[in-house]
C-alpha positions as CSV (number, residue, x, y, z in Angstrom):
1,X,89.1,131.1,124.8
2,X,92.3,129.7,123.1
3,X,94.7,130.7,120.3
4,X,95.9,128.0,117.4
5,X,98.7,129.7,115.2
6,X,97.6,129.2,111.5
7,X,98.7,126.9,109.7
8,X,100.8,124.8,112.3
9,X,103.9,123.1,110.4
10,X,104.1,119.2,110.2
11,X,107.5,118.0,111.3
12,X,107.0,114.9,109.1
13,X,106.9,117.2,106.2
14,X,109.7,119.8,107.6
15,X,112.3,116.7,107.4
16,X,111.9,116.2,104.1
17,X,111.4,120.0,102.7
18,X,114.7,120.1,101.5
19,X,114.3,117.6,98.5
20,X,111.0,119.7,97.5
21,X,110.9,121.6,94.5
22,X,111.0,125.6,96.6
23,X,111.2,128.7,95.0
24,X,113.9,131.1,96.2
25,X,111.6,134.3,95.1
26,X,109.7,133.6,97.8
27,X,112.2,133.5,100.6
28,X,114.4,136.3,99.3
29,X,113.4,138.8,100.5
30,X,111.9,137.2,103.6
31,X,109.1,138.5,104.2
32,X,107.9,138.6,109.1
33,X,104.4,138.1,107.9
34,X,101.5,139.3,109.4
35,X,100.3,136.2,111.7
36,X,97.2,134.8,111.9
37,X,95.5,133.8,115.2
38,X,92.6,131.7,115.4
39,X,91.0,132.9,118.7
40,X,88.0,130.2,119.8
41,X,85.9,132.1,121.9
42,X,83.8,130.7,124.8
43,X,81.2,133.2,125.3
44,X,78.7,131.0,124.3
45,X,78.9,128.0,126.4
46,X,76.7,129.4,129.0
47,X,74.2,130.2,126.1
48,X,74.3,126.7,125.0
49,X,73.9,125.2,128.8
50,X,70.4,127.6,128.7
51,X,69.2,126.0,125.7
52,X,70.3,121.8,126.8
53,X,67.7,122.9,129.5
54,X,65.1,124.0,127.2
55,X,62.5,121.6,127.0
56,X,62.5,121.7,122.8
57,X,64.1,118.5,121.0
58,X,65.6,120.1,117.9
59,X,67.3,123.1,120.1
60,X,68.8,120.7,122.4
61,X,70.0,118.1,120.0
62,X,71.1,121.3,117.7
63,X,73.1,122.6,120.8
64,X,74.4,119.0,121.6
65,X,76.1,118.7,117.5
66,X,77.5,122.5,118.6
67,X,79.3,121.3,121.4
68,X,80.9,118.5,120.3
69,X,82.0,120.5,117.1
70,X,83.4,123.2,120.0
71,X,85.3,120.4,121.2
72,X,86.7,119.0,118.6
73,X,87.9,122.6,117.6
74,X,89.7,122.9,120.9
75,X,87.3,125.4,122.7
76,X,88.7,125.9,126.0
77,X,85.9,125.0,129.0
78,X,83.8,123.0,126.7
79,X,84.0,120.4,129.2
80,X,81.6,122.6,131.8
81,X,79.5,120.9,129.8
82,X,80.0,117.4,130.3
83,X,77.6,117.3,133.2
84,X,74.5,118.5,131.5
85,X,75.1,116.2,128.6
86,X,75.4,113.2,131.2
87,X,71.9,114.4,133.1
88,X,70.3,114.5,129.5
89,X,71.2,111.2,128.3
90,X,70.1,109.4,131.7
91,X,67.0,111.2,131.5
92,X,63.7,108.7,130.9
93,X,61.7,111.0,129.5
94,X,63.9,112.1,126.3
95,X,63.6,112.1,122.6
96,X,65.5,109.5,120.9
97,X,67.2,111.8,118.7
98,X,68.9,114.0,121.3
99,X,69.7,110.9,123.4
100,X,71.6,109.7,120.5
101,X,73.2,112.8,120.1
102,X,73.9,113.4,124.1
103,X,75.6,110.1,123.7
104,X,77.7,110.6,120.7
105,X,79.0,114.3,122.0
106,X,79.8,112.5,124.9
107,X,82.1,110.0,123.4
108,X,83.6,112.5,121.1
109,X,84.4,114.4,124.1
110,X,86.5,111.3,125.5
111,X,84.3,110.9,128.5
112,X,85.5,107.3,130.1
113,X,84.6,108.1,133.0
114,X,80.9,107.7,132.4
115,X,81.3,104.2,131.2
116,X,79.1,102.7,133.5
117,X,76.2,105.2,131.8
118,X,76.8,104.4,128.2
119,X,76.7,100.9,129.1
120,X,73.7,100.7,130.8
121,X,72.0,103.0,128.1
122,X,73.0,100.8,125.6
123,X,71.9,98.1,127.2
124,X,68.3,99.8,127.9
125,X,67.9,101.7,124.4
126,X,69.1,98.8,122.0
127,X,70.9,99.0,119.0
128,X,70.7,102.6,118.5
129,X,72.8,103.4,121.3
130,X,74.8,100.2,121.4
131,X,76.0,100.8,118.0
132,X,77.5,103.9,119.2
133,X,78.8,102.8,122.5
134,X,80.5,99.9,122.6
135,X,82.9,100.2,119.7
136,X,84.0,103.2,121.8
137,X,84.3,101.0,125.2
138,X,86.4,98.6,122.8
139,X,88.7,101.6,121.8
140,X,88.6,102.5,126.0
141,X,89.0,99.2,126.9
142,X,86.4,99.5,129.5
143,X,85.3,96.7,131.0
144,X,81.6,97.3,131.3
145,X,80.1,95.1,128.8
146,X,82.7,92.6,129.1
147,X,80.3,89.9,130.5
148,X,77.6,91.0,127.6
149,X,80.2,90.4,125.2
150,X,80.8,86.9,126.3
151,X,77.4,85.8,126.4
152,X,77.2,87.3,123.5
153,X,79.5,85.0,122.0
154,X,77.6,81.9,122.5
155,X,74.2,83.4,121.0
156,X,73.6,81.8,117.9
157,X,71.1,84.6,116.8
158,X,73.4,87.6,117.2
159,X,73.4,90.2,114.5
160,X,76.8,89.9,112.6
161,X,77.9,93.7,114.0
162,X,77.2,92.7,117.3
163,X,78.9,89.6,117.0
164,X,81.9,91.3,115.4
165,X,81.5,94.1,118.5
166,X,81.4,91.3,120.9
167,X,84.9,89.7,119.6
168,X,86.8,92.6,119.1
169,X,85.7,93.5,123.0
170,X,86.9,90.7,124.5
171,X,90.3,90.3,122.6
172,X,90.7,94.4,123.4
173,X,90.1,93.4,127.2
174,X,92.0,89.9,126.7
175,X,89.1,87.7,127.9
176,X,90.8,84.7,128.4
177,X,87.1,82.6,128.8
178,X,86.2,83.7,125.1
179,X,89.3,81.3,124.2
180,X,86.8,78.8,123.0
181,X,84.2,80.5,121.0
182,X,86.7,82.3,119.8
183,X,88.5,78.9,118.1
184,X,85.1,77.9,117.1
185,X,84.2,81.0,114.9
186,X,88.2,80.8,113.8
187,X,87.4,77.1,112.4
188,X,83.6,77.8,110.9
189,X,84.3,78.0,107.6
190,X,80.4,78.9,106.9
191,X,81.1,82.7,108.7
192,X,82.0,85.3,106.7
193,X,85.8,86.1,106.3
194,X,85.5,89.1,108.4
195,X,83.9,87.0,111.6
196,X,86.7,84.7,110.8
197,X,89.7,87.3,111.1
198,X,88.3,89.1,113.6
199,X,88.3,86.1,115.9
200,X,91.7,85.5,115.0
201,X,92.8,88.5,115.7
202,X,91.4,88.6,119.4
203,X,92.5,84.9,119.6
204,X,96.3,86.0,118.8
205,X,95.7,89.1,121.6
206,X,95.2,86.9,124.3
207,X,98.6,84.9,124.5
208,X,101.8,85.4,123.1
209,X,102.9,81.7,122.4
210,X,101.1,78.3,122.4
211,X,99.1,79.2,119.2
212,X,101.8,77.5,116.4
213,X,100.0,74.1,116.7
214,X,96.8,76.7,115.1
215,X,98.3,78.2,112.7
216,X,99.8,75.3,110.8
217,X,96.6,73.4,111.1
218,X,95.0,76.2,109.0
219,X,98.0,76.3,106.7
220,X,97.9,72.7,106.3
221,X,94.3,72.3,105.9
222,X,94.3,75.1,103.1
223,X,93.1,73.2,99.9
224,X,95.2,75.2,97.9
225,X,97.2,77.8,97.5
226,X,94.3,80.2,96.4
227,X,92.7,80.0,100.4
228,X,94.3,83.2,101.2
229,X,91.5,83.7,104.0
230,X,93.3,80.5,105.9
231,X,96.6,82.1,105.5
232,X,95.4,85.3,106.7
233,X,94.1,84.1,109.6
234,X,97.1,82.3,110.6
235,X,98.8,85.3,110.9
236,X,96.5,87.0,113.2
237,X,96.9,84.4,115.4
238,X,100.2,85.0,115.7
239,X,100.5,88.4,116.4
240,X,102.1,88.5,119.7
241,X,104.4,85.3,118.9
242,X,107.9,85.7,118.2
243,X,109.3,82.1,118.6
244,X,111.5,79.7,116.2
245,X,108.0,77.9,115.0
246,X,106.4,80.8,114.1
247,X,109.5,82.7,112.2
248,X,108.8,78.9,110.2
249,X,106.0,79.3,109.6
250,X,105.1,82.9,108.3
251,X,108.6,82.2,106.4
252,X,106.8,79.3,104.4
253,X,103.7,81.7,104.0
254,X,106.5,83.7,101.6
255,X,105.7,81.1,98.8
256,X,102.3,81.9,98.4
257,X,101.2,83.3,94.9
258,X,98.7,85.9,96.9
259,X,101.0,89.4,97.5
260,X,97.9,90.0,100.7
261,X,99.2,87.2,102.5
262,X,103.2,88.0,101.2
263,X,102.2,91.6,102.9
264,X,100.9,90.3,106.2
265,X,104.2,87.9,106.4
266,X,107.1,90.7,106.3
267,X,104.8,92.9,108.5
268,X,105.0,90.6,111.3
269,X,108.6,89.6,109.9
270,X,109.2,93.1,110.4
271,X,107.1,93.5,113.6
272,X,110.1,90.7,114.8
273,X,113.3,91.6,113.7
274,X,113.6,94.1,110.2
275,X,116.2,91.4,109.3
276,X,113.9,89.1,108.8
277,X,112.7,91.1,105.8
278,X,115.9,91.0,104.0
279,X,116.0,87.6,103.5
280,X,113.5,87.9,100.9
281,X,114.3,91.7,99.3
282,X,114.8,90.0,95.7
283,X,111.2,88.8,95.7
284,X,109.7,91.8,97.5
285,X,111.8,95.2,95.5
286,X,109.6,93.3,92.3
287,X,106.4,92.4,93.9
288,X,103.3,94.1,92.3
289,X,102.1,94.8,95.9
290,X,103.1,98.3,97.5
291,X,102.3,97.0,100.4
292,X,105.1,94.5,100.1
293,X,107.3,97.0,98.5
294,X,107.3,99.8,101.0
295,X,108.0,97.2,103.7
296,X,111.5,96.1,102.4
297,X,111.9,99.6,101.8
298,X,111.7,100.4,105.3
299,X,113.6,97.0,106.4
300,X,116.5,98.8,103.8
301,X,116.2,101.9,105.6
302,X,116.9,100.5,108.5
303,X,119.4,97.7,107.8
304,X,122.0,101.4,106.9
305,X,124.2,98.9,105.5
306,X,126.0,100.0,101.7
307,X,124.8,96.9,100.4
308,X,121.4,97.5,100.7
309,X,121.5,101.2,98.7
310,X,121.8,99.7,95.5
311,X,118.2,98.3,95.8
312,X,116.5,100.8,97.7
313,X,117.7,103.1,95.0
314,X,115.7,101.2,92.6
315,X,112.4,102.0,94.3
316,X,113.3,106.0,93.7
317,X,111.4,104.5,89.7
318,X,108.2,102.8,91.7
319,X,105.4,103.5,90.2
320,X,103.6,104.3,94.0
321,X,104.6,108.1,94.6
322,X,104.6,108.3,98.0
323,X,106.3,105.4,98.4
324,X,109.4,106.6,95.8
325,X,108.9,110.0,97.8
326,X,109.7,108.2,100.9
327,X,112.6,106.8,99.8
328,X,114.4,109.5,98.4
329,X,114.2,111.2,101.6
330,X,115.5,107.9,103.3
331,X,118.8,108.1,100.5
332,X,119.0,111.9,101.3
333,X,118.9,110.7,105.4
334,X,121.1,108.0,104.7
335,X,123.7,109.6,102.9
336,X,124.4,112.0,105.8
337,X,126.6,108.7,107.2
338,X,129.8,109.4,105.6
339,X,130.2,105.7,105.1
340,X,127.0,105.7,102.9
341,X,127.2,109.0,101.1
342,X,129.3,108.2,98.2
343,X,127.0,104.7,97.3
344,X,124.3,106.6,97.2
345,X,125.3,109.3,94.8
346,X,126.7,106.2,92.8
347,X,123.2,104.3,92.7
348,X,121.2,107.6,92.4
349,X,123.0,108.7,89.5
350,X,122.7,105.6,87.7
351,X,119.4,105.9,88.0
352,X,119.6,110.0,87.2
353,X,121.3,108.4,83.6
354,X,118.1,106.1,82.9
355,X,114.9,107.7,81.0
356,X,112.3,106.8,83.3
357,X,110.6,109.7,84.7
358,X,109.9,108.7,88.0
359,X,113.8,107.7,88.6
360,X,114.7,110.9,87.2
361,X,112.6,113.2,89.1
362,X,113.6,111.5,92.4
363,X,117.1,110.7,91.9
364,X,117.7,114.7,91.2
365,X,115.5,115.9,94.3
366,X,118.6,113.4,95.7
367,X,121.4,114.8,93.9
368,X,120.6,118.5,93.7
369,X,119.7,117.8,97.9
370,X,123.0,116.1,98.7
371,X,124.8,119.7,96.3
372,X,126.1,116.6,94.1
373,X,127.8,119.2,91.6
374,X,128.9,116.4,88.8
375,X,124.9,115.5,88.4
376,X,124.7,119.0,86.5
377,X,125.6,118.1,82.9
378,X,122.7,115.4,83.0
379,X,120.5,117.6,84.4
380,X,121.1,120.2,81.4
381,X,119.7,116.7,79.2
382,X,116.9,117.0,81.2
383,X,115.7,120.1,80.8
384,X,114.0,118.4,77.4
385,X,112.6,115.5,79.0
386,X,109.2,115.2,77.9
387,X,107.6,114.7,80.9
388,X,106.6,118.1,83.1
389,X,107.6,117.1,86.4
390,X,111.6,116.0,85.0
391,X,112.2,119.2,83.3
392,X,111.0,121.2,86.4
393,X,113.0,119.6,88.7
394,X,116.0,120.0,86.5
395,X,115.7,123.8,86.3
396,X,115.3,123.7,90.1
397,X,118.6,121.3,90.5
398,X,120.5,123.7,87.7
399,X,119.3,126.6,89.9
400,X,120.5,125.3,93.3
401,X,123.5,123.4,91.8
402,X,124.8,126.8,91.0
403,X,127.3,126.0,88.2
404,X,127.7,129.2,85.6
405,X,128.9,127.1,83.2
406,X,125.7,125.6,82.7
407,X,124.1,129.2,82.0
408,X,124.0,129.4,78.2
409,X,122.4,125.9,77.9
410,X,119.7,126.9,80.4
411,X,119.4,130.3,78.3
412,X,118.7,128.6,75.6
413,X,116.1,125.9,76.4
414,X,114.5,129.2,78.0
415,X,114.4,130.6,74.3
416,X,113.3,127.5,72.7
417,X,110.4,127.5,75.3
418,X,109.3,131.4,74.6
419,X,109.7,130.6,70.6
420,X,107.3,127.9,70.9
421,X,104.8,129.6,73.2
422,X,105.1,132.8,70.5
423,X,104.7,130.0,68.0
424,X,100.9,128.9,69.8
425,X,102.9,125.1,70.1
426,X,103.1,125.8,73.8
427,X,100.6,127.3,76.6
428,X,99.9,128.4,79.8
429,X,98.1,125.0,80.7
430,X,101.4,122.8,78.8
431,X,102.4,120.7,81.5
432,X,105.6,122.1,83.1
433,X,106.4,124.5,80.8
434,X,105.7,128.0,82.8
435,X,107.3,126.0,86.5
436,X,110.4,125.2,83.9
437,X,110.9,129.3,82.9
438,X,110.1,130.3,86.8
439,X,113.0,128.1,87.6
440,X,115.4,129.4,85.2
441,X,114.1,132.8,85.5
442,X,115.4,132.6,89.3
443,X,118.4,131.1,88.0
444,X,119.3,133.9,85.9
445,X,119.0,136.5,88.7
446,X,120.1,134.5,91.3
447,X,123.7,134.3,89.2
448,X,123.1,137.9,87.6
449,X,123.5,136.3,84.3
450,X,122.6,139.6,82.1
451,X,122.7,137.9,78.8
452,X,119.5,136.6,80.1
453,X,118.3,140.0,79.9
454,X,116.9,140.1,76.6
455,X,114.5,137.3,77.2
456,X,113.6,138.4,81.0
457,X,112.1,141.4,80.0
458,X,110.3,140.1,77.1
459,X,108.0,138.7,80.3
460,X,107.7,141.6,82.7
461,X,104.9,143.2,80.2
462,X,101.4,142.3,80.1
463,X,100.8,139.1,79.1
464,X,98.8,136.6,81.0
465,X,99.1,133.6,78.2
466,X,102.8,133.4,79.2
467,X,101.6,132.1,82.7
468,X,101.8,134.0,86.1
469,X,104.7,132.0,87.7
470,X,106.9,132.5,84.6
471,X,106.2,136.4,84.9
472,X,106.6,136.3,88.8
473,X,109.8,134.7,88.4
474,X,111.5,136.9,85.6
475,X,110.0,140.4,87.3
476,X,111.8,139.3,90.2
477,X,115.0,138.1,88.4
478,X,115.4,141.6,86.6
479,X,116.1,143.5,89.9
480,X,119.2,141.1,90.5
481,X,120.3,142.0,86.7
482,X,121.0,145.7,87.4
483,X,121.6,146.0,91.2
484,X,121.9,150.1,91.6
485,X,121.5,150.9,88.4
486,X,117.6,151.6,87.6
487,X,117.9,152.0,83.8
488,X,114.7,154.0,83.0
489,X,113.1,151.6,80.2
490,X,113.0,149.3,82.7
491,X,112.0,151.4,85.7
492,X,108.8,153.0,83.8
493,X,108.2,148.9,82.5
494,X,107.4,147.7,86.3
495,X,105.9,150.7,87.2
496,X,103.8,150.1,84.7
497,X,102.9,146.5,86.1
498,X,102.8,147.8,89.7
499,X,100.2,150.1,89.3
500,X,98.2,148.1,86.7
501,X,95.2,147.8,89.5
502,X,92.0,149.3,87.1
503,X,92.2,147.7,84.2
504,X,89.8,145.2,83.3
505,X,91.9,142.5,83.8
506,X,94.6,143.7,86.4
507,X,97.5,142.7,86.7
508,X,98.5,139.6,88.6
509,X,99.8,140.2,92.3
510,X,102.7,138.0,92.8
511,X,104.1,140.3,89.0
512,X,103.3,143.1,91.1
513,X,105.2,142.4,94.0
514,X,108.4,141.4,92.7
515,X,108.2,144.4,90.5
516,X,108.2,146.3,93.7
517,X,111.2,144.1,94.8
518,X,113.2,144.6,91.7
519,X,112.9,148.3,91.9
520,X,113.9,148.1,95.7
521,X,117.1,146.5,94.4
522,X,117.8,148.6,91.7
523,X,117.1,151.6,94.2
524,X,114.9,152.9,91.6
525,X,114.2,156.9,93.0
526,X,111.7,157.7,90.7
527,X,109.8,155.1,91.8
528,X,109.1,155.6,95.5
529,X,105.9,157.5,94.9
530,X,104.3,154.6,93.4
531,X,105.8,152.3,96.4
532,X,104.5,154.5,98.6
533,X,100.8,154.9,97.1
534,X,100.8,150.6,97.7
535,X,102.9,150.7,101.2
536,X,99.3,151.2,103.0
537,X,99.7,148.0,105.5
538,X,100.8,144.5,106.0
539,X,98.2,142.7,104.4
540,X,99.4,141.5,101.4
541,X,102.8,140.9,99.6
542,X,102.7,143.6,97.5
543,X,102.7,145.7,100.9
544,X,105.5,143.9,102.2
545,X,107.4,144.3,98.9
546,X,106.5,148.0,98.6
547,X,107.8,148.9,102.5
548,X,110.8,146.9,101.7
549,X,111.7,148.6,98.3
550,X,111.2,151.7,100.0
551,X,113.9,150.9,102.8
552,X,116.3,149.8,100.2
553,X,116.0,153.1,97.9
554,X,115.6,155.5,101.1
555,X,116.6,154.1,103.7
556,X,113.2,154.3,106.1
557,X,113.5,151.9,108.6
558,X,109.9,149.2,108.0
559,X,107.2,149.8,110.7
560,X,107.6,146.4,113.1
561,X,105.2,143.7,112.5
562,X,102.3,144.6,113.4
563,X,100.0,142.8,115.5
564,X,98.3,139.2,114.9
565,X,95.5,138.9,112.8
566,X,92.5,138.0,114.7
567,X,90.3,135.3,113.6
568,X,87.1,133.8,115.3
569,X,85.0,130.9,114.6
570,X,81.4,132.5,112.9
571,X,79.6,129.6,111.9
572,X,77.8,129.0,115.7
573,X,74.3,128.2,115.4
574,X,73.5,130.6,118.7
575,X,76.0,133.5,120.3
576,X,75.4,136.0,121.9
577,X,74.8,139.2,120.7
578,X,77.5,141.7,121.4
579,X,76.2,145.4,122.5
580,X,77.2,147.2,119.5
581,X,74.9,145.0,117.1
């Protein structure tokens, strides 16, 4: 058997955490959660190698899906079957249907090795097993079929997939004899498009110069600018080519009215040299293509040069999001290079100053990222934005910016927002409104700004319609607001919410755990029974937060983690059955 960790972190998405929205409730307290193990169990296999040699179709082909699902899960020994699977699909006598699934498992399970079988089964069985094979010997590069492939190539009747199959194969394994079909299907303007770039494609594989005279020809011969298939194919062929001639030519490809072609170009321009790219940044920051966008973007990136910030920053407004996501994290990167940092807080604040939403949002993450102080009077503008996303990411910038002075402003945009929600003119559902009072809620505790008081506990009670995060946020702010001092109207209010678990309706989770929190900072006595009634394990928060309030008030050390929680895969079709069942 193996163990995967839950929930394995991305390192592409690690790098760029820090411009992300976060909430510090849920780091502070931190919180050595229970882990969670998957544990894939093997006990089966041998089960499984029973039923491949049960002479049923269903159970084998059944068992064959299982173990390349076991596989692909990371089931440790799953291989042991490799074997059986080869004698099944070589067998003569054999239902189609578990052939074709001996075959695919096989392929899923990586099995190069037994390339000389799939060939010749595809080859026997026809289309039903080719179709499966032989794009996989392309991925492998296998030679086995390489002859087919060529004949292939010169058989007028060929089914269009094979045909396509056959081209791809022999440009994968650089088949310098399928040179000339290869320039014929290039040239037969009768094929399909695809045909037609596919044969390009392998065309431009096999050498890495020589191909220029090609390429023009098909420029030249377009009839007009609108032949983008031409244009496209002329860059296939040159794939591999880096000379003077081609730099020409892809460079006059950067007139054409079709962003597809414009795309291709600067990927191969940037495929070259990312300088390439820059010569044409003016046309590509304003092309309608992302395509063509996020490729200057990352010919910017690269270039770390201070004149380029000033139009990278304008992408932080595109109207792609992952592509304005991307670059902010490229400014925030960026401006780590002391000879960079100071342009970029210039061009990210002029774009902080614009209205756009998408600037705003972006340029903040930036600002607040880079602890750009001066950006905090803009952001207090903000915080009345009318679009969701700007005014949350402002209360989030205020809140990690830090800056007292900016405390009564945020205090009252927080009222305005509770008068209007008492009013019925705002809801649970408005967009940004509840993230918007969880950020300033935090705020206020995380700078123990007590005037805040007033309104804080006006959300501890019950009341779903103010929205959970909103509630979770200011029943965690309250226990920074009296550190020590447990006043007892406020004590018996989360009490209240902690043990609110019969009702009808109970109460939310997340309010009940940072009402344990808040009397764990106030080193509320009275409350300990209650923390201890819900301190009955580890799995949950509200646990967590009930063992840690109780080591705050008393004292008591917190039992160690505990150990992993075990998880298994249940969904097999046949296990074994264990002796206590």
């Amino acid at each position: 058997m193996c163990s995967i960790p839950s929930g394995a972190a991305d390192p592409a998405a690690a790098a760029s955490s820090i411009l992300d929205v976060d909430d510090v409730m849920e780091t502070d307290p931190a919180f050595a959660y229970r882990e969670s193990l998957l544990v894939i169990s093997n006990d089966a296999i041998p089960l499984w190698l029973e039923a491949l040699s049960r002479p049923n179709a269903q159970l084998q082909r059944v068992t064959i899906d299982t173990i390349a699902i076991a596989h692909r899960r990371g089931m440790e020994g799953i291989d042991v079957a490799l074997p059986a699977l080869v004698e099944l699909a070589g067998q003569s006598e054999l239902d189609a249907s578990v052939r074709r699934a001996a075959v695919r498992a096989l392929i899923a399970m990586d099995a190069r090795d037994q390339s000389p079988l799939l060939a010749m089964l595809a080859e026997k069985y026809g289309i039903a097993i080719s179709s499966l094979v032989e794009p996989a010997l392309v991925k492998w590069k296998s030679p086995e079929m390489s002859q087919q492939w060529l004949t292939r190539l010169s058989d007028t009747g060929a089914r269009r997939q094979s045909l396509l199959i056959a081209i791809q194969g022999v440009g994968a394994l650089e088949l310098h004899d399928a040179s000339k079909p290869l320039r014929r299907y290039l040239r037969d303007v009768s094929l399909p498009g695809g045909i037609r770039l596919a044969a390009a494609r392998s065309l431009g594989q096999l050498s890495a110069s020589g191909l220029e005279p090609l390429a023009a020809e098909l420029i030249d011969g377009a009839q007009d600018d609108g032949d983008v298939v031409a244009d496209l194919l002329a860059i296939a062929l040159l794939s591999r080519h880096t000379d003077p001639a081609t730099i020409q030519l892809l460079q006059s490809l950067m007139g054409r009215s079709s962003t597809a072609v414009q795309s291709e170009a600067l990927q191969r321009f940037y495929e070259i040299d990312p300088k390439l790219v820059l010569d044409f940044t003016e046309q590509a920051i304003t092309s309608p293509d992302v395509n063509v966008r996020r490729t200057i973007a990352l010919a910017l990136i690269d270039g770390k040069q201070v004149p380029h910030i000033a139009s990278l920053a304008t992408l932080l407004d595109d109207v792609n999001p992952s592509l304005r996501r991307q670059v902010a994290a490229a400014l925030f990167e960026l401006a780590q290079l002391p000879p960079l940092r100071d342009e970029v807080i210039s061009q990210a604040s002029g774009i902080l100053d614009q209205d756009s939403w998408r600037g705003c949002q972006q340029a903040a993450r930036v600002l607040v990222s880079l602890d750009y102080k001066p950006a905090g009077d803009r952001l207090v503008d903000l915080l009345r934005h009318p679009r969701g996303e700007v005014m949350v990411t402002a209360g989030w910038g205020l809140r990690r910016l830090g800056k007292k002075q900016h405390l009564p402003a945020m205090l009252g945009r927080a009222t305005e927002i509770h008068q209007q929600f008492r009013q019925g003119k705002l809801n649970a559902g408005s967009p940004g409104a509840v993230d918007l009072m969880s950020q300033l809620f935090q705020a206020f505790g995380q700078m123990q700004y007590r005037e805040a008081d007033g309104l804080v506990r006006a959300y501890v009670p019950r009341s779903f319609s103010l929205g959970e995060r909103a509630r979770t946020a200011a029943s965690w702010s309250v226990g920074f607001l009296y550190p020590d001092e447990a006043p007892d109207d406020l004590v018996n209010m989360l009490l209240s919410r902690l043990n609110d678990v019969e009702s009808l309706e109970p109460e939310y989770g997340t309010v009940r755990a940072m009402c344990a929190q808040s009397l764990g900072r106030m080193k509320a006595k009275a409350a300990v029974p209650d923390l201890r009634r819900f301190a009955t394990d580890f799995g949950s928060q509200v646990s967590f937060s009930c063992h840690w309030a109780i080591e705050q008030i008393t004292g008591e050390s917190s039992p160690p983690t505990v150990s992993p929680i075990i998880n298994d895969y249940e969904d097999w079709f046949l296990k074994p059955v264990s002796a206590d069942e």
